[in-house]
NURO-223946 format. One record per residue (C-alpha): x, y, z. Coordinates in steps of 0.02 Angstrom, whole numbers, always signed. Each point is the difference from the previous one (the first is absolute). Layout:
! residues N
X, Y, Z
...
This chain:
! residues 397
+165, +627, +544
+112, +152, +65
+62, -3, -189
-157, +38, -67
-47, +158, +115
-5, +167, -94
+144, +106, -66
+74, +94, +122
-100, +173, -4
+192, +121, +1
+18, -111, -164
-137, +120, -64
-122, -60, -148
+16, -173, -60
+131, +16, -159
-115, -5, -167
+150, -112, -51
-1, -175, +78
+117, -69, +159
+156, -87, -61
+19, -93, +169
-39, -197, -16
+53, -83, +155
+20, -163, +25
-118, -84, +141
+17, -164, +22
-130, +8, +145
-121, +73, -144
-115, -129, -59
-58, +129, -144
+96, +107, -113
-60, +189, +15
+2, +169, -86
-58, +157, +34
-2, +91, -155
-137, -49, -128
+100, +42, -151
+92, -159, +33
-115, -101, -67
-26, -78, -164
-184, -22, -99
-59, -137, +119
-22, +103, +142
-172, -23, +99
-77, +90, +119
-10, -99, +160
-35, +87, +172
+78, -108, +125
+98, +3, +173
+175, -50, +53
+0, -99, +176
+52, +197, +74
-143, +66, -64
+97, +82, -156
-128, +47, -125
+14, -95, -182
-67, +90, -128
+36, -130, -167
+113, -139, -70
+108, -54, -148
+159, -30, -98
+157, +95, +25
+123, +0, -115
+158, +85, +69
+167, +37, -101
+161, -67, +54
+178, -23, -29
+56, -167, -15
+145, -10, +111
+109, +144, +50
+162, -57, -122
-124, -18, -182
+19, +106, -136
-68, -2, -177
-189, +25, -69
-52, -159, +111
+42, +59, +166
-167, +72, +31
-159, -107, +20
-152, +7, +76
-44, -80, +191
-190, -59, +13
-105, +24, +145
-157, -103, -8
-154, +30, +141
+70, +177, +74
-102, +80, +117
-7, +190, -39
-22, +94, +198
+12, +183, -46
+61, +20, +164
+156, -104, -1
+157, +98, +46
+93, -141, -93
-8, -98, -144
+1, -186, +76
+75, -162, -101
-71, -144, +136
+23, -172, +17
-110, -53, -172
+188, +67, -93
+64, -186, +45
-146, -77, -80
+19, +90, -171
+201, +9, -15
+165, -74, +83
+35, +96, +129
+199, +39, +69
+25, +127, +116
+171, +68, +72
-34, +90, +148
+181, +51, +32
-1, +76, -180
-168, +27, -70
+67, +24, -196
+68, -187, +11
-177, -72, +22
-110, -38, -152
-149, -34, -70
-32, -118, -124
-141, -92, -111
-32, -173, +7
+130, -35, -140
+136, +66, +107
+10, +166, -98
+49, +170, +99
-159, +129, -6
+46, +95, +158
+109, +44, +136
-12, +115, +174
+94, +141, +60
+12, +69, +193
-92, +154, +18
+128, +134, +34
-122, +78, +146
-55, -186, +67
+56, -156, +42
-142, -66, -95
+50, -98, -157
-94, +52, -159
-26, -42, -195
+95, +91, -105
-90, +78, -159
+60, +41, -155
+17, +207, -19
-86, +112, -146
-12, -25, -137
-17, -179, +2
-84, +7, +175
-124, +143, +75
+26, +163, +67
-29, -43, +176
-34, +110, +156
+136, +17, +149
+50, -126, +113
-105, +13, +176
+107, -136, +78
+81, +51, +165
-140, +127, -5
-102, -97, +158
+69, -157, +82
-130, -112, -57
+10, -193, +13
-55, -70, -182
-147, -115, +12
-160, -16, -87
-111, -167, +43
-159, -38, -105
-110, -114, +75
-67, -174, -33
-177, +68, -13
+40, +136, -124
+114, -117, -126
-142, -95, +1
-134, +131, -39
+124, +56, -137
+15, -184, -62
-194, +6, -31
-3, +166, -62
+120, -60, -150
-101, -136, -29
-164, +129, -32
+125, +95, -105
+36, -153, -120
-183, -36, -16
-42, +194, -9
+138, +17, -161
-60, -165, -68
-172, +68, -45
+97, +117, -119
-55, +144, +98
+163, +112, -30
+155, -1, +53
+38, +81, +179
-115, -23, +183
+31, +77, +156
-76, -81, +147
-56, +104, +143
+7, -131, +145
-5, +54, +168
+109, -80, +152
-54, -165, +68
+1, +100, +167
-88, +146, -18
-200, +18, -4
+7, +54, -175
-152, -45, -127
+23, -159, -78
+116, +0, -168
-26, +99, -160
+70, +36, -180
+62, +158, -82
-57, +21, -159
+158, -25, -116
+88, +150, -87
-3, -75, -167
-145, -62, -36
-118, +72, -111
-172, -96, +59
+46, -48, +194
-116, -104, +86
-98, +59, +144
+52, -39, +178
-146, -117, +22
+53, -103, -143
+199, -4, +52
-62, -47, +185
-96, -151, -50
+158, -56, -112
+125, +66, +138
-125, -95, +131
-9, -165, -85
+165, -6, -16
+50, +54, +181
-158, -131, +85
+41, -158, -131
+192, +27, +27
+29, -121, -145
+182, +31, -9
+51, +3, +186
-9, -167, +35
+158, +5, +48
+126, +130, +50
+212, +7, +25
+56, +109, +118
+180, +52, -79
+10, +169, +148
+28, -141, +120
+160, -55, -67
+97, +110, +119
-83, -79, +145
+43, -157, -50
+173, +49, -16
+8, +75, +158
-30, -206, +51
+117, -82, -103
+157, +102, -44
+113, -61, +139
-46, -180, -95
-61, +28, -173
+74, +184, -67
-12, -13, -155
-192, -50, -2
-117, +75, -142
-175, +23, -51
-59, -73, -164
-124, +141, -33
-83, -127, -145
-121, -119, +55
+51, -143, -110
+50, -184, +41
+143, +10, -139
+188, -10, +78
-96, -46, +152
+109, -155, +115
-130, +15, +167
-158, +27, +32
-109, -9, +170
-178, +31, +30
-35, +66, +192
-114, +115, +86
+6, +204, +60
-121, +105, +115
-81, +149, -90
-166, +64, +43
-149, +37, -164
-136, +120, -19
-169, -26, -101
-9, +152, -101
-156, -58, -70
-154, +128, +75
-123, -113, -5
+96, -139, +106
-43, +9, +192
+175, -83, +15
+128, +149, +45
+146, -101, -25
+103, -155, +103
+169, -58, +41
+83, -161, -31
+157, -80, +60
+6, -117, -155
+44, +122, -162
+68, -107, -136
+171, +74, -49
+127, -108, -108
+166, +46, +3
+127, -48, -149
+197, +5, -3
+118, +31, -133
+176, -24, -22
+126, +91, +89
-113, +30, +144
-152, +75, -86
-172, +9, +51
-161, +54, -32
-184, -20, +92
-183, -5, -57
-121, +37, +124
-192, -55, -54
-143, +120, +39
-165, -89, +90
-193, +35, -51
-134, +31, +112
-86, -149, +66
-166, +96, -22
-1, +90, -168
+150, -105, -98
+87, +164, -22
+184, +36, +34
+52, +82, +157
+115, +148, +13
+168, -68, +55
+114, +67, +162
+131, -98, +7
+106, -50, +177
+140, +52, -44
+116, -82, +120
-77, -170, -33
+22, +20, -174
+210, +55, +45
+21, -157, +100
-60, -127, -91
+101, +61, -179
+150, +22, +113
-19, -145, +75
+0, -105, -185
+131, +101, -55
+111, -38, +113
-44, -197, +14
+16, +5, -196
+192, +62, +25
+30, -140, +126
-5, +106, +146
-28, -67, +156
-154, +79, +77
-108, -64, +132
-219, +0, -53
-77, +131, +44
-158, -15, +136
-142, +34, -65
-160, +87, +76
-83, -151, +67
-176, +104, +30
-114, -75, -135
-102, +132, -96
-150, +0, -102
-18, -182, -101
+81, +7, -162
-111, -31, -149
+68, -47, -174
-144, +62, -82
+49, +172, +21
+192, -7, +1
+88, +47, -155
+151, -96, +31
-77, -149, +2
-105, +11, -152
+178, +18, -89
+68, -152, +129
+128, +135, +86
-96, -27, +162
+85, -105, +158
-151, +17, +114
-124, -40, -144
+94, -177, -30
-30, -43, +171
-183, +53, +7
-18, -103, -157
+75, -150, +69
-84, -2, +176
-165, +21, -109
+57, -138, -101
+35, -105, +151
-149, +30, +102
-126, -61, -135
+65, -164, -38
């Protein structure tokens, strides 16, 4: 992303004190800093690569300091904002607030006059607001000043015309999805407190993954022993049978604000409130991480997702992983992406009584689908599964 190029070198040193500047990107499917002190105690280690090649060096919570709205007064008009899942790219020009801000609060932005716009928490209480930056025409948060908020570096907007924009791709969310996962079981053996995982780029021909030992603990495991737990857990995938894909909300927009604007994602995956629900199929492709499978991997035209509305046009979508038809293990997970945008905007809109014609559907068939090895249809979320089932059923009586 130009936004995440290095500093300007006439800007000298990087400031020991941290950049004030958080823009808001709605093009950003990732919330970014570049300054390390930002982050709070959860912070982990995680090398990784944004889709511009933008090096990531770890990820965590943010919690920022803000001014509730521009007009409060008092003890209470300062609170805090939380980030969660920021990427920190010491090479970021810009902090970045992306698209995952509409996901965690209610967003309202007044472009004509940035200090009008607001954010708020799911209660409908203020926690934020923007200002215009006074070099820029870039709209950004406005923080809360010493000594309630940090002493913060100067402003490098309308320092270098960048355009903001950080993308994170599908394959890394996903390697950090299974890197949590070896986190929780890695804290669950009571081993201390704090891990930092050194995991290398899906893309690059680095060794295969490996753990830091942890900074506070007194008797740390060897790096044999945390690759056989971090292994097991990465091979078995026990808690990626299925995946949401909340960065894609955006995209769906895109589709269906002309029709549906006021459209949301239900970030919980949880029937309750629900008033629709549809099983259908996506296209993603798998790999068998498993070394001692001769099966590299497969794609399949037939990936159970279900998709669920919610009143007032919300939404949300849970896409099921698939398992290996040679070794029963689960495969690693790409998703096709614009599949998985028509079909949710498609429901969406047929849920608000839109008018839309059905969408024609790749009529090439691909590899047999088998229910054995489809996690949507072990939990009954599985359209193509149903019909394999039935036209088994029918053909042996």
């Amino acid at each position: 992303m130009p936004g995440a190029k290095t500093k300007p070198a006439k800007q000298g040193e990087k400031s020991p004190l941290p950049c004030p500047d958080w823009v808001l990107a709605s093009d950003s499917n990732v919330h970014v800093a570049g300054d390390r002190s930002w982050f709070g105690g959860d912070y982990t280690a995680f090398n990784s690569v944004l889709a511009d090649g933008s090096q990531v060096e770890g990820i965590g919570t943010v919690d920022l300091p803000t001014k509730r709205s521009p007009s409060s007064i008092g003890r209470s008009r300062h609170t805090t904002l939380r980030l969660a899942n920021v990427l920190h790219v010491p090479g970021a020009v810009y902090n970045i607030l992306g698209s995952p801000i509409v996901l965690e609060y209610q967003l309202d932005v007044n472009f004509e006059d940035p200090s009008q716009s607001s954010i708020r928490d799911q209660e409908g209480h203020p926690i934020a607001y923007f200002q215009r930056a006074s070099r820029s025409n870039l709209i950004t948060l406005r923080l809360s000043g010493p000594p309630v908020g940090p002493k913060v570096g100067p402003s490098l907007l309308g320092t270098a015309g960048y355009y903001i924009n950080a993308t994170w791709p599908a394959t890394e969310i996903q390697r950090w999805a299974v890197c949590q996962a070896s986190i929780d079981a890695y804290r669950d053996l009571g081993v201390g407190q704090d891990v930092g995982l050194d995991i290398h780029p899906a893309q690059t021909s680095q060794p295969p993954p490996s753990a830091r030992q942890m900074s506070h603990d007194e008797h740390p495991m060897s790096v044999e022993e945390l690759g056989q737990i971090f292994g097991a857990v990465s091979l078995q995938g026990e808690k990626m049978i299925s995946f949401m894909f909340p960065s894609l909300h955006p995209s769906v927009l895109d589709v269906v604000a002309n029709a549906v604007p006021s459209a949301w994602f239900n970030g919980r995956d949880s029937e309750d409130d629900s008033n629709n629900d549809w099983d259908t199929n996506v296209m993603g492709k798998f790999i068998c991480d498993n070394r001692r499978c001769r099966k590299p991997g497969w794609g399949s035209k037939k990936v159970a997702i279900r998709i669920r509305g919610y009143p007032g046009s919300g939404y949300n979508a849970v896409v099921y992983n698939q398992r290996c038809n040679h070794c029963d293990v689960l495969g690693v997970f790409t998703l096709d992406e614009d599949s998985y945008v028509e079909r949710v905007a498609y429901w969406i809109k047929r849920w608000a009584d839109v008018q839309v014609e059905k969408p024609e559907h790749d009529k090439k068939k691909g590899p047999p689908h088998e229910f054995e090895f489809c996690e949507g249809g072990k939990q009954g979320h599985c359209k193509a599964c149903r019909a394999a089932l039935l036209s088994r059923s029918a053909g042996s009586r």
